[in-house]
LUMTORNU-68597 format. One record per residue (C-alpha): y, z, x; residue in one letter; residue number from 1; chain. Coordinates in pm, 1 decimal. Layout:
REM LUMTORNU-68597
<kolti><y>Y</y><z>Z</z><x>X</x><aa>a</aa><i>NUM</i><ch>A</ch></kolti>
...
REM end
This chain:
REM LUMTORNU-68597
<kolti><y>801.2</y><z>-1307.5</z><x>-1821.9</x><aa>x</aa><i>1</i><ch>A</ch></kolti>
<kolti><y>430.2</y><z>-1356.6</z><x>-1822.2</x><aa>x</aa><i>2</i><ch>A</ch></kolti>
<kolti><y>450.2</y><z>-1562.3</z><x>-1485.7</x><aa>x</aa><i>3</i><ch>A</ch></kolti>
<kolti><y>678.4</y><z>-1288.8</z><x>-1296.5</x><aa>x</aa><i>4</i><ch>A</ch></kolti>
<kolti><y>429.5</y><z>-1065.8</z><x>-1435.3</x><aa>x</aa><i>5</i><ch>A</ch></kolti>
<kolti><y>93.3</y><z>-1224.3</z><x>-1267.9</x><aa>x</aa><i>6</i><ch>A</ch></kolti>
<kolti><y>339.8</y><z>-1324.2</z><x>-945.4</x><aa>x</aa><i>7</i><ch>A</ch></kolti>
<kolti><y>368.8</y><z>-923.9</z><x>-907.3</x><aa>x</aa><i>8</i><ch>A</ch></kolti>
<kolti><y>7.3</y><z>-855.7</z><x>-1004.5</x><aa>x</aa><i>9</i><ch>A</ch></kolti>
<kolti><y>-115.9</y><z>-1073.0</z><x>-745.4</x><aa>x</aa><i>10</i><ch>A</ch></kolti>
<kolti><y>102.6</y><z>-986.2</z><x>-507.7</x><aa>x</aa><i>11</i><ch>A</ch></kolti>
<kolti><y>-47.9</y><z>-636.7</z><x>-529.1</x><aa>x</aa><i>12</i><ch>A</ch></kolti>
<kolti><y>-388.7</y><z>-736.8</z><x>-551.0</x><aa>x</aa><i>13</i><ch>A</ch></kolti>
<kolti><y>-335.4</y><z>-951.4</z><x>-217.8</x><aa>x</aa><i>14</i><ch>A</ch></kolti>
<kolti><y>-150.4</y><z>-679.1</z><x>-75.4</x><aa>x</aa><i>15</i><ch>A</ch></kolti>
<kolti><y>-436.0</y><z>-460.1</z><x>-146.7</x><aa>x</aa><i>16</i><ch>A</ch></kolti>
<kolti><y>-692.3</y><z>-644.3</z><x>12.5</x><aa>x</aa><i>17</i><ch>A</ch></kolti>
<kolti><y>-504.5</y><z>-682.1</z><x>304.7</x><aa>x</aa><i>18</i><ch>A</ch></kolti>
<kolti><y>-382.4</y><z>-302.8</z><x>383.9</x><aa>x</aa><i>19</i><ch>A</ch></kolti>
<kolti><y>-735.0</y><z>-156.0</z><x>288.5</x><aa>x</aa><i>20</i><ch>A</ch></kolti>
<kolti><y>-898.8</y><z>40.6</z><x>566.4</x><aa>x</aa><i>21</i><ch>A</ch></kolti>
<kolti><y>-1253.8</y><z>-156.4</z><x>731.3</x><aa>x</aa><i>22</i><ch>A</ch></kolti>
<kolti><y>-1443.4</y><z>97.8</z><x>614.9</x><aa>x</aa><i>23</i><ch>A</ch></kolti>
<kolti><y>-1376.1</y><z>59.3</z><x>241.4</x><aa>x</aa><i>24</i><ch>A</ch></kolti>
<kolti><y>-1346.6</y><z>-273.2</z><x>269.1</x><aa>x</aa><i>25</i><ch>A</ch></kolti>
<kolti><y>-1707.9</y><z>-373.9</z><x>408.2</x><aa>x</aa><i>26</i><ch>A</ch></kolti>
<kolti><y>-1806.1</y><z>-87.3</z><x>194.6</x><aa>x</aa><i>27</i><ch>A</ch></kolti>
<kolti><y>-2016.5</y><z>91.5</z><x>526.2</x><aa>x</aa><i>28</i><ch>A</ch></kolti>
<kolti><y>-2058.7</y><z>433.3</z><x>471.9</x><aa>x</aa><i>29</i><ch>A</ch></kolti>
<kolti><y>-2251.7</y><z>648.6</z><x>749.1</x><aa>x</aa><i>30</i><ch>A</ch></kolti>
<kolti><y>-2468.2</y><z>904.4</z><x>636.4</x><aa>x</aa><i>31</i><ch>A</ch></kolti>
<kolti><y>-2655.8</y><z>912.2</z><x>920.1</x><aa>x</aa><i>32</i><ch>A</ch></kolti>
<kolti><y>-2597.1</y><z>1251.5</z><x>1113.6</x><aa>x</aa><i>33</i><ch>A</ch></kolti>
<kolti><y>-2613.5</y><z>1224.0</z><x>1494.0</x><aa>x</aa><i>34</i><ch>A</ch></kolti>
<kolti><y>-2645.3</y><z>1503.1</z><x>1736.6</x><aa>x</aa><i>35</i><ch>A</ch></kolti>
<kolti><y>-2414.2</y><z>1376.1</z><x>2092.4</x><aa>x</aa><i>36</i><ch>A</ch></kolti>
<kolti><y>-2391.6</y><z>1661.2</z><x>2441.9</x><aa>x</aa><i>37</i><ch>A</ch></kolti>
<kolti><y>-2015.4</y><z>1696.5</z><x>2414.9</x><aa>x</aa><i>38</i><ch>A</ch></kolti>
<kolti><y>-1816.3</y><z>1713.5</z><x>2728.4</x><aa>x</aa><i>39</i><ch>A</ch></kolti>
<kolti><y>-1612.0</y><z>2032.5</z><x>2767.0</x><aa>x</aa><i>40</i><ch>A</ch></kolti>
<kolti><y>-1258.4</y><z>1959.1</z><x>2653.4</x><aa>x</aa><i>41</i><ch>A</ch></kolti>
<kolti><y>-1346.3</y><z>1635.0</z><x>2442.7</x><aa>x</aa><i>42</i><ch>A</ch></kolti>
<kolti><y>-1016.1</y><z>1400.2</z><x>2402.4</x><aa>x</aa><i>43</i><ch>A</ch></kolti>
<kolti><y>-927.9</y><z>1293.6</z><x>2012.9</x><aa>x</aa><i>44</i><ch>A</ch></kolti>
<kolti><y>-894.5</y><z>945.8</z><x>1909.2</x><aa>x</aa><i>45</i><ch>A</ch></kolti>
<kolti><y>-566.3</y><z>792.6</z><x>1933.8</x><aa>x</aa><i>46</i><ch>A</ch></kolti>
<kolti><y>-584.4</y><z>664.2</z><x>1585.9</x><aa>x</aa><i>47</i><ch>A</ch></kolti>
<kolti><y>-259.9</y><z>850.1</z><x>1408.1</x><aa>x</aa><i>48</i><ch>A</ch></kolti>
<kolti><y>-79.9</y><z>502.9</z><x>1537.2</x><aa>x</aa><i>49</i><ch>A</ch></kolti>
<kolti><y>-282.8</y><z>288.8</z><x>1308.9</x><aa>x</aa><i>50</i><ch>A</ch></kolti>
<kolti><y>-259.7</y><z>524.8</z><x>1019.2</x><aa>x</aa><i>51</i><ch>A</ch></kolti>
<kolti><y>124.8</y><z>540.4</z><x>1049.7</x><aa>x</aa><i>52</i><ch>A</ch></kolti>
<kolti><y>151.3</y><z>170.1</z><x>1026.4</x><aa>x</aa><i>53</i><ch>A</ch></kolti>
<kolti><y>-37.1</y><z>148.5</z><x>726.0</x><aa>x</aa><i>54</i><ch>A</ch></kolti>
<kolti><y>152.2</y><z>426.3</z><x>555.6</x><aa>x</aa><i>55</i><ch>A</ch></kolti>
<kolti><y>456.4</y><z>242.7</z><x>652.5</x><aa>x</aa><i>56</i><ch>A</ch></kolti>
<kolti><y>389.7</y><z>-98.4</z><x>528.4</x><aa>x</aa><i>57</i><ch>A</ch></kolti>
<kolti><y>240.2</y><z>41.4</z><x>192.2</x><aa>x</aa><i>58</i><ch>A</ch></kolti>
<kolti><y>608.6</y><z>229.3</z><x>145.0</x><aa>x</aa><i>59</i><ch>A</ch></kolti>
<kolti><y>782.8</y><z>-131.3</z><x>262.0</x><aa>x</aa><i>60</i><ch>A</ch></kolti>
<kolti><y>530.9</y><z>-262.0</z><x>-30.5</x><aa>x</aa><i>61</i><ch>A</ch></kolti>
<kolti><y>660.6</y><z>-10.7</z><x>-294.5</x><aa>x</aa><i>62</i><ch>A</ch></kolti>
<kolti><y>1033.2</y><z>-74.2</z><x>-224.5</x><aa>x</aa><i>63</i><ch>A</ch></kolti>
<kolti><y>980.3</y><z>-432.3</z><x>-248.3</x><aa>x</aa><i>64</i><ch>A</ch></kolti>
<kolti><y>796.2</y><z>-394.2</z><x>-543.9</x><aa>x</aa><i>65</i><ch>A</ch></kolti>
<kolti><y>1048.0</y><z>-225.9</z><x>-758.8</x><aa>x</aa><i>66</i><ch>A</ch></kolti>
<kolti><y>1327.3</y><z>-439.0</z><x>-585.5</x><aa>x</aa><i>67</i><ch>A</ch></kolti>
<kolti><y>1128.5</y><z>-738.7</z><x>-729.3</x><aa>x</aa><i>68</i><ch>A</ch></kolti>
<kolti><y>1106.3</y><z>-564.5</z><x>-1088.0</x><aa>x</aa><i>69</i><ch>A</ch></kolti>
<kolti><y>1490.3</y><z>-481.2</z><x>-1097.9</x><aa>x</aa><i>70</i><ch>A</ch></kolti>
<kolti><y>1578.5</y><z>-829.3</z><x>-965.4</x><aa>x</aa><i>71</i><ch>A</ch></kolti>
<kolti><y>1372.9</y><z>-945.0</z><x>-1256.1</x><aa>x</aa><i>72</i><ch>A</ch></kolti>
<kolti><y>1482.8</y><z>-753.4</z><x>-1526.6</x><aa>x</aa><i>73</i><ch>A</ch></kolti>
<kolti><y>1849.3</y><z>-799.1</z><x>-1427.3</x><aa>x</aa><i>74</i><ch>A</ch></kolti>
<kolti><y>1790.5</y><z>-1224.0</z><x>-1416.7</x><aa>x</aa><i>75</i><ch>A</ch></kolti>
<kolti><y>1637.6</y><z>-1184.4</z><x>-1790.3</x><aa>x</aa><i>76</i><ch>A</ch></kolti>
<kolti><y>1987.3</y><z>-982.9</z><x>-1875.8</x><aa>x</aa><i>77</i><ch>A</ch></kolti>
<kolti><y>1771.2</y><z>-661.6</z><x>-1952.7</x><aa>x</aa><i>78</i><ch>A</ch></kolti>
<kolti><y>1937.2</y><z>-349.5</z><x>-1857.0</x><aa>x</aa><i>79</i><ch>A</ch></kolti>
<kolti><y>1758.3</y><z>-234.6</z><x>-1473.4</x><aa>x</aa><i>80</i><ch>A</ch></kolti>
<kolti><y>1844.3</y><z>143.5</z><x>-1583.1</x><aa>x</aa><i>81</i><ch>A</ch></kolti>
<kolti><y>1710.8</y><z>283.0</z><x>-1852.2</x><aa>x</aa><i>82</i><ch>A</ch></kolti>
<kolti><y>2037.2</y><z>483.5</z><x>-1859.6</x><aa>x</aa><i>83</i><ch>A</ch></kolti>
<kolti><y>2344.1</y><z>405.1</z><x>-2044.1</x><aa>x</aa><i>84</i><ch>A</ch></kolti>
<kolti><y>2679.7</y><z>457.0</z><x>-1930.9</x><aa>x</aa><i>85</i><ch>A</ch></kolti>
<kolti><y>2947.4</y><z>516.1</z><x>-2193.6</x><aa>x</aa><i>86</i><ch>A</ch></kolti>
<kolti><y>3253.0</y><z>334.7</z><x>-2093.6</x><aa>x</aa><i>87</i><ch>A</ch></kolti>
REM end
């Protein structure tokens, strides 16, 4: 139990450190303020692409997560569902 138990706990640690944005991870933050001549109709940043396919593999994460904890808990013969079921 305790070695599933640091398997998953590093698994999210790794995880973590791997799906963190650059910016928290180097730990830059700009405070600098800086005045730029705009252009008149400026284009945004195509970033919403990047942003998606982080939110995606953090939700892949979670379902594999608590697939890995009911897999578990089933293979020790606990019950996966808190639930019971009168039969």
């Amino acid at each position: 139990m305790w070695r599933t138990g640091r398997v998953l706990a590093g698994l999210a640690i790794a995880l973590f450190l791997l799906l963190t944005p650059p910016a928290v991870a180097s730990g830059a933050v700009d405070t600098a303020v800086e005045v730029v001549a705009q252009q008149p109709n400026p284009t945004p940043p195509a970033q919403p692409a990047a942003d998606e396919r982080q939110r995606l593999a953090i939700g892949v994460t979670g379902v594999v997560l608590i697939g890995l904890v009911l897999l578990s808990r089933k293979a020790r013969k606990k019950p996966v569902f808190f639930v019971k079921r009168k039969k």
